[in-house]
N, CA and C atoms as a LAMMPS dump frame, in Angstrom:
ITEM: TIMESTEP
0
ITEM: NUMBER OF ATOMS
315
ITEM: BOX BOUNDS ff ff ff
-5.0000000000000000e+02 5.0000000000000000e+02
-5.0000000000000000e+02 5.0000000000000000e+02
-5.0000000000000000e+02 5.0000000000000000e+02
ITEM: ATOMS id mol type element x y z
1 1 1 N 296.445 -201.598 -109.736
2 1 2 C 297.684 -201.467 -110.456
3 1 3 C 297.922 -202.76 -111.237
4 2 1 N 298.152 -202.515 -112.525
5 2 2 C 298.205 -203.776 -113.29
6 2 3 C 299.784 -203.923 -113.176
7 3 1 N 299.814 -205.674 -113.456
8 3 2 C 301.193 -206.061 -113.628
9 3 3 C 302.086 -205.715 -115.035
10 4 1 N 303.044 -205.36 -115.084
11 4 2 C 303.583 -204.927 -116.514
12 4 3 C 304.342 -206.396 -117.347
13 5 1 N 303.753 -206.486 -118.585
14 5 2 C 304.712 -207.781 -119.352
15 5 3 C 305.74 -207.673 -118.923
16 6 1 N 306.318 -207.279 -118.819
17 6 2 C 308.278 -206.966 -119.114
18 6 3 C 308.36 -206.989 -117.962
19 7 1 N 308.65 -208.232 -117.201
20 7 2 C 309.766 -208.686 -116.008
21 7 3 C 308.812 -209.395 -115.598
22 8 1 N 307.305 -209.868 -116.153
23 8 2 C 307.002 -210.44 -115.593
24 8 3 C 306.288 -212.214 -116.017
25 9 1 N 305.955 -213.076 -115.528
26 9 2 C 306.132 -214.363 -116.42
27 9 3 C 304.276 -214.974 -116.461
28 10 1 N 303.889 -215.514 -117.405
29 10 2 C 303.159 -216.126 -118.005
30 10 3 C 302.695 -217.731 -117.212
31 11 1 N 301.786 -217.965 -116.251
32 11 2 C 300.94 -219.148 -115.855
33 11 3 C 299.778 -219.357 -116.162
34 12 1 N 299.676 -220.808 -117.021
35 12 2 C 297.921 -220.989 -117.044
36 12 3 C 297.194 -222.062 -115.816
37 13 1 N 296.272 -221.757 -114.998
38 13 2 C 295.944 -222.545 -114.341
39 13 3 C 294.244 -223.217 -114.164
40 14 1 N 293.691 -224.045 -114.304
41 14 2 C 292.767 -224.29 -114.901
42 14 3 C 292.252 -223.474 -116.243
43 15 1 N 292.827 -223.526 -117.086
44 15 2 C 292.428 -222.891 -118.757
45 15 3 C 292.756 -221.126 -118.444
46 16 1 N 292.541 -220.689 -117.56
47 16 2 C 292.904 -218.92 -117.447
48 16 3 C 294.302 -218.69 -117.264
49 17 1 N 294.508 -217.734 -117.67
50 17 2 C 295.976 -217.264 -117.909
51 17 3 C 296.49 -216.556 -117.067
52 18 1 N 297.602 -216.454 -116.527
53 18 2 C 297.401 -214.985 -114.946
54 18 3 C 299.04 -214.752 -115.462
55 19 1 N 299.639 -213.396 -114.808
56 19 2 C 300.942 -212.785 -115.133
57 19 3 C 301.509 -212.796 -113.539
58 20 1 N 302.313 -213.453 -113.676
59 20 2 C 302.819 -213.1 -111.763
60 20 3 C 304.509 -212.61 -111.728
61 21 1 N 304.568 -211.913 -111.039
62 21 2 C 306.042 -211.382 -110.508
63 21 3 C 306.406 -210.985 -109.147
64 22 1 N 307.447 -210.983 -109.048
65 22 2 C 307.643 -211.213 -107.563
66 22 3 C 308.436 -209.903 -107.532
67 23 1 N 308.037 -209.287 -105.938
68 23 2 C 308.163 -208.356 -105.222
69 23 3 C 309.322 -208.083 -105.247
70 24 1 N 310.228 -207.046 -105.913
71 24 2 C 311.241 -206.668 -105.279
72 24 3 C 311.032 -205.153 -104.12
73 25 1 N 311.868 -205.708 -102.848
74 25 2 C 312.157 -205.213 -101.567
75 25 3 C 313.03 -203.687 -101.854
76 26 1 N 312.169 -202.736 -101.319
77 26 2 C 312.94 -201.579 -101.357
78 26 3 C 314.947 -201.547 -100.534
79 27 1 N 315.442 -201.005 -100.195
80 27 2 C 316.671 -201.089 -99.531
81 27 3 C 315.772 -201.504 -98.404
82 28 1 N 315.562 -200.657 -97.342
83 28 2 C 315.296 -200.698 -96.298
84 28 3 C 314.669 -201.569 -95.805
85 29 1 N 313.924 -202.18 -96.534
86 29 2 C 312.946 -203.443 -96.51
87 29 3 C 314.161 -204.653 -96.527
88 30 1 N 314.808 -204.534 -97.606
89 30 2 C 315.82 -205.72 -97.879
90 30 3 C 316.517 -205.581 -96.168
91 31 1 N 317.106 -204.703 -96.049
92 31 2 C 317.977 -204.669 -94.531
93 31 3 C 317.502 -205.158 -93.303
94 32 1 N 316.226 -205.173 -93.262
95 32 2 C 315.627 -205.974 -92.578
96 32 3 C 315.437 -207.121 -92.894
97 33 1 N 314.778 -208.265 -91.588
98 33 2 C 313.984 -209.391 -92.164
99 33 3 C 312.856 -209.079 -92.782
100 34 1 N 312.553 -209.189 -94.3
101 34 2 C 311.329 -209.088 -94.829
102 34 3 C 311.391 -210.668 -95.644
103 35 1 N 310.164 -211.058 -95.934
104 35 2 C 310.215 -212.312 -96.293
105 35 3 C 309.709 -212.124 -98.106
106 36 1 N 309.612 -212.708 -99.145
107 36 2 C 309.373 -212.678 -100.063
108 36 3 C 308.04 -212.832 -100.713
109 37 1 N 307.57 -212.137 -101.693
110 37 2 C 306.316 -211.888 -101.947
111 37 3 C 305.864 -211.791 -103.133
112 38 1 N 305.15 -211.939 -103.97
113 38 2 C 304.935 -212.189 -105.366
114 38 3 C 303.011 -211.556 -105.597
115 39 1 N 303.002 -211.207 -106.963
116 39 2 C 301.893 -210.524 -106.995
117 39 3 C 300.986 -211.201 -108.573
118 40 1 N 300.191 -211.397 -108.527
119 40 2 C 299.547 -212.04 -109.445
120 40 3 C 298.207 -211.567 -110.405
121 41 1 N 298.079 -211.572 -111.437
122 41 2 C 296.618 -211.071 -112.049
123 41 3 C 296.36 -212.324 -113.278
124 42 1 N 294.753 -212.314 -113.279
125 42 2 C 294.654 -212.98 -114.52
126 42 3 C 294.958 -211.572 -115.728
127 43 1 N 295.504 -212.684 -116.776
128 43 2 C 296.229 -211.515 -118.323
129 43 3 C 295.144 -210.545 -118.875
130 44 1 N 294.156 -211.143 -118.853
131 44 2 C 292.83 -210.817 -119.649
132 44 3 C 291.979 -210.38 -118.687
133 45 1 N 291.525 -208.959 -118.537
134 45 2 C 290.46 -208.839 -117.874
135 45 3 C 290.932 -208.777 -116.236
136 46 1 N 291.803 -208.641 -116.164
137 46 2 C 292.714 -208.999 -114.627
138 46 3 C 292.213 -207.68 -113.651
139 47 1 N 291.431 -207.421 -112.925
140 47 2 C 291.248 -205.928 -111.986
141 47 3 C 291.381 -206.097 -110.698
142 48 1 N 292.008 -207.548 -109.886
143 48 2 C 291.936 -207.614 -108.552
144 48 3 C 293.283 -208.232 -108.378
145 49 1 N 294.194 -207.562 -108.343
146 49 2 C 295.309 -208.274 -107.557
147 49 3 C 295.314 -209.222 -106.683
148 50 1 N 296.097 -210.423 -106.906
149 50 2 C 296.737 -211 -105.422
150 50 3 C 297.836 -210.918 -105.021
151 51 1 N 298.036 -210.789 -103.846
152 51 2 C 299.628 -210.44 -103.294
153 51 3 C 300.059 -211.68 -102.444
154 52 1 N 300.879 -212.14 -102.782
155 52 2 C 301.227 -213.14 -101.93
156 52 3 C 302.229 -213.187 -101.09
157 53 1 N 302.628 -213.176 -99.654
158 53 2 C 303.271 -213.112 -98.948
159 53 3 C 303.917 -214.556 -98.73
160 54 1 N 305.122 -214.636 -98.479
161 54 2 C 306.09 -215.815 -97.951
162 54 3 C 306.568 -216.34 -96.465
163 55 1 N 307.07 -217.158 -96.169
164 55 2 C 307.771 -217.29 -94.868
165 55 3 C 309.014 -217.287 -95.66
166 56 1 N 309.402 -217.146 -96.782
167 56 2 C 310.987 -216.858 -96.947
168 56 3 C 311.397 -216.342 -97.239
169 57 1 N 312.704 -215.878 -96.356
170 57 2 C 313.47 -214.434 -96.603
171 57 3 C 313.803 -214.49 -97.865
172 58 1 N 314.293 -213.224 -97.983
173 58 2 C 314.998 -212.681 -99.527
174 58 3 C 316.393 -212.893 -99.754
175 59 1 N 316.926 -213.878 -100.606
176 59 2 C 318.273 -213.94 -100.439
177 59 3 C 318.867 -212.968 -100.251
178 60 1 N 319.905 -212.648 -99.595
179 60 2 C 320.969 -211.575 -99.696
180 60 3 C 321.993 -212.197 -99.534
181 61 1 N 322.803 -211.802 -100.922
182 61 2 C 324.145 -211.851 -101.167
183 61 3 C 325.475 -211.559 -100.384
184 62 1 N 324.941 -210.849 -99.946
185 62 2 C 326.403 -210.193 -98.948
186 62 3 C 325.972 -210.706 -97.34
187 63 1 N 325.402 -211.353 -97.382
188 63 2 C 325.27 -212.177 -96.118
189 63 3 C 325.317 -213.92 -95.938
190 64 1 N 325.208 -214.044 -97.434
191 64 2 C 325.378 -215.685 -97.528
192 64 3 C 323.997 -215.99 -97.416
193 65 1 N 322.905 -214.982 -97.452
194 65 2 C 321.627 -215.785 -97.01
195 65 3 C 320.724 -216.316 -98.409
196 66 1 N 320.973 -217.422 -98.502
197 66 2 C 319.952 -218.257 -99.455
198 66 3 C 319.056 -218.98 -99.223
199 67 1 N 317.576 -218.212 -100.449
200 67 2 C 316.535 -219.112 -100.318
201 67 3 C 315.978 -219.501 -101.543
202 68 1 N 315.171 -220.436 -101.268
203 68 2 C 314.591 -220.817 -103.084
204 68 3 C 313.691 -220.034 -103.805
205 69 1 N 314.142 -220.131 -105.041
206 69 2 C 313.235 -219.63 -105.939
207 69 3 C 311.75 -219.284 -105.794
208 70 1 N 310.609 -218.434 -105.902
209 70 2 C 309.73 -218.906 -106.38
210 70 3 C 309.252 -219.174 -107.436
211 71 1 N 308.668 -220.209 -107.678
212 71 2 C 308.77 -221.134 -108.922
213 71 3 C 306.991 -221.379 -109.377
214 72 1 N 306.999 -221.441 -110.762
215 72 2 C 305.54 -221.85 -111.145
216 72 3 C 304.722 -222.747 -109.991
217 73 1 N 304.987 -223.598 -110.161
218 73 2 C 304.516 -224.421 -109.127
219 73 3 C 304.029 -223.886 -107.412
220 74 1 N 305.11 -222.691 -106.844
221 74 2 C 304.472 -222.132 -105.655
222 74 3 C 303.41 -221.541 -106.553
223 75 1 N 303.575 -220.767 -107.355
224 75 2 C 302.361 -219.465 -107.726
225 75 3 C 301.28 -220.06 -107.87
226 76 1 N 301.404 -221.56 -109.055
227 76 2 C 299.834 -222.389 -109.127
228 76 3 C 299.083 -222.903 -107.818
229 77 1 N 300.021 -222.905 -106.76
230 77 2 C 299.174 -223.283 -105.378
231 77 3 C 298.947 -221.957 -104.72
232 78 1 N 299.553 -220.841 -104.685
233 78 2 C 298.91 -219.733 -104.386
234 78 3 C 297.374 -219.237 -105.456
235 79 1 N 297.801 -219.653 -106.292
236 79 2 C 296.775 -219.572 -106.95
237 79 3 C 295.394 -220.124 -106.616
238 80 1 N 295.493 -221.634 -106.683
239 80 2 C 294.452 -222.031 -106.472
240 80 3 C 293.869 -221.848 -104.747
241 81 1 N 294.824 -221.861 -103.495
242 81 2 C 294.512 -220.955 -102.717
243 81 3 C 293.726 -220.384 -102.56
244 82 1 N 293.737 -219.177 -102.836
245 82 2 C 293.092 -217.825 -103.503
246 82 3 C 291.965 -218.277 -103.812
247 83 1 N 292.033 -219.19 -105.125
248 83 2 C 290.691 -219.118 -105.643
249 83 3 C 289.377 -219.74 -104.458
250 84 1 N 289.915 -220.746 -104.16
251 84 2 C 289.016 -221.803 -102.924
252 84 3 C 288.721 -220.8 -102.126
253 85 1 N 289.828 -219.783 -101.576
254 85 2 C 288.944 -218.574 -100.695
255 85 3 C 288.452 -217.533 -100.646
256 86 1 N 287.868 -217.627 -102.072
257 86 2 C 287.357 -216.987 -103.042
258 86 3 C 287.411 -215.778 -103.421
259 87 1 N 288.879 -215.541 -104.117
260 87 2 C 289.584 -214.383 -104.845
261 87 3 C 288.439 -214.843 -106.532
262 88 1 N 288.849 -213.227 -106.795
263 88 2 C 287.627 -213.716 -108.194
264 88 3 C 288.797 -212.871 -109.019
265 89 1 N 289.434 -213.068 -109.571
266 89 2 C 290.457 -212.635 -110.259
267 89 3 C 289.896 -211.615 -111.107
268 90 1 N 288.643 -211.576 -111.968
269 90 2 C 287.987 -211.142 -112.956
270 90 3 C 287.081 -209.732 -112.741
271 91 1 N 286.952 -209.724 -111.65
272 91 2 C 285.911 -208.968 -110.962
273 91 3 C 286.888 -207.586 -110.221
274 92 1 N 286.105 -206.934 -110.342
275 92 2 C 286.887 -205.207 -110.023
276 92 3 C 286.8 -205.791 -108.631
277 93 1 N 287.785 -204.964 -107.754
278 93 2 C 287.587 -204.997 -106.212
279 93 3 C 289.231 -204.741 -105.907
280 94 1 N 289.212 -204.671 -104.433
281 94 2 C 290.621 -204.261 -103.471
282 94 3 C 291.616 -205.651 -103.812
283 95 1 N 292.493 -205.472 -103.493
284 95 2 C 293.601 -206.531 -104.192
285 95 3 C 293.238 -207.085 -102.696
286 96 1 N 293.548 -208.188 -103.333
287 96 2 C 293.482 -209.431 -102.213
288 96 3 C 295.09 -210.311 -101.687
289 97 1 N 294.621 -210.415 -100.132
290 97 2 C 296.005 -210.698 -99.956
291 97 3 C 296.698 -211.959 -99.084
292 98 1 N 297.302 -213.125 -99.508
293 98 2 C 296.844 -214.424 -98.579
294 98 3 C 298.778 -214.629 -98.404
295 99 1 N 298.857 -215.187 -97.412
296 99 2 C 300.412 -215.818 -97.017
297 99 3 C 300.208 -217.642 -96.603
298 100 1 N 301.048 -217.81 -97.539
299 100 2 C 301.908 -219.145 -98.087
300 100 3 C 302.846 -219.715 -97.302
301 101 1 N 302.986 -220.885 -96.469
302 101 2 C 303.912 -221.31 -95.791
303 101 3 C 304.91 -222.329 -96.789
304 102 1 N 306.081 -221.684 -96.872
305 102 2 C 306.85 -222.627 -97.939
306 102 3 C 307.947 -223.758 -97.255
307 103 1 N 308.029 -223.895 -95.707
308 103 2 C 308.569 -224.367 -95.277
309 103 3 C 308.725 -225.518 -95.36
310 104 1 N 307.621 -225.957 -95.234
311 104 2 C 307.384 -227.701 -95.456
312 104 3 C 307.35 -227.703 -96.475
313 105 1 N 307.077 -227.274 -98.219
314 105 2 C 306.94 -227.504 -99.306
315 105 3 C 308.031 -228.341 -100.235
């Protein structure tokens, strides 16, 4: 499943280009603890998803619960992540799927 332009944002990381957007939580998912998650492809040629899983919850509003952004900067270290454990962004195959500890970050 490719990522769609429209809602989603533009990173280059070593010279390749990738589209990443982050997971929005069905209801039921939100009502629970689910933690936050973001999904990534290179722009060009992109056939292997990465999915990235969080240790941080999803803000919710009506509970006061706030957490930070994810921000270029998490995605370029999920990124490179990935790549070191050798996600091939370029190459057809099953989406690949790694979790990110943002706690200490």
């Amino acid at each position: 499943m490719s990522i769609p332009k429209k809602g989603s944002r533009r990173i280059t990381v070593d010279a390749l280009s990738y589209r990443w957007s982050v997971s929005q939580p069905a209801l039921t998912a939100a009502l629970t603890e689910s933690n936050m998650s973001f999904a990534v492809e290179a722009e060009l040629g992109g056939r292997t998803t990465l999915r990235v899983k969080t240790d941080m919850a999803y803000p919710d509003i009506w509970l006061g619960n706030r957490s930070p952004a994810i921000t270029p900067s998490i995605v370029e270290r999920a990124i490179r992540q990935a790549l070191s454990q050798g996600w091939q962004p370029c190459q057809s195959g099953s989406a690949v799927e790694i979790t990110i500890c943002l706690a200490q970050a």
